[in-house]
C-alpha positions in Angstrom: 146.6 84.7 158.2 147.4 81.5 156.7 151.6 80.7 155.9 150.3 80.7 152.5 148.4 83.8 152.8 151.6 86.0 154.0 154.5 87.1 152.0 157.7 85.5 152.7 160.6 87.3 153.8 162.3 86.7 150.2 159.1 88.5 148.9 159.6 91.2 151.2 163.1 92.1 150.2 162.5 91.2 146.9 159.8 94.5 147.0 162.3 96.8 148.9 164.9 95.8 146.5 163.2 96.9 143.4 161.5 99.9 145.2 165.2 101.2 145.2 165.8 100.1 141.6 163.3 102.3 140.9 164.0 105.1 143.1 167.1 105.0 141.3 165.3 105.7 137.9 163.4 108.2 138.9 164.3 110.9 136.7 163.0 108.6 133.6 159.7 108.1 133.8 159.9 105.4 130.8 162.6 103.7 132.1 161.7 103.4 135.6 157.4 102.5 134.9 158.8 99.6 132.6 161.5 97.9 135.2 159.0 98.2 137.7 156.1 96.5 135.7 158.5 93.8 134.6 159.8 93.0 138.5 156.5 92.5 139.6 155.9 90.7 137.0 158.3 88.4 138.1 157.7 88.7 141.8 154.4 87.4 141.1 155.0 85.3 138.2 153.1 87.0 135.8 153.5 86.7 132.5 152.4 90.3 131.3 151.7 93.3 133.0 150.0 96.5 132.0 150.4 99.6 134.0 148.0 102.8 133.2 148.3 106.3 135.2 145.0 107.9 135.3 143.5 111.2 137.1 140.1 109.5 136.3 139.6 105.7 136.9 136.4 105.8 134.4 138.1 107.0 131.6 141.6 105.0 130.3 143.9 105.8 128.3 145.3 102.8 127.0 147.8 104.0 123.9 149.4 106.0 126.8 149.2 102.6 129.2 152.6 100.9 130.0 152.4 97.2 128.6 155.9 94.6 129.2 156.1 91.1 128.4 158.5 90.0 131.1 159.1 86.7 129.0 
């Protein structure tokens, strides 16, 4: 794999460290789907995110979908 292929070791923790941040919301579904969406936003400089939780791939539901502007 390529250096820039493979994640850094600041990416790595960066990963681990909002994994706990989110472990640590756990109980609130809201709060926790939202600070995730908006780290990896920023872990991967994006500049919105949408997150959607679906039994069925082939059939979204999008007014139930996550969506954060990191910004």
């Amino acid at each position: 794999m390529a250096k820039s292929e493979s994640m850094s070791f600041a990416d790595v923790r960066g990963v681990f460290h909002l994994l706990h941040e989110v472990r640590d919301l756990g109980l609130y579904p809201q709060l926790w789907k939202q600070h995730m969406l908006s780290g990896l936003c920023k872990l991967i400089n994006g500049q919105v995110g949408i997150s959607v939780q679906t039994p069925d791939a082939g059939n979204v539901d999008i007014l139930g979908s996550t969506i954060v502007d990191p910004g």
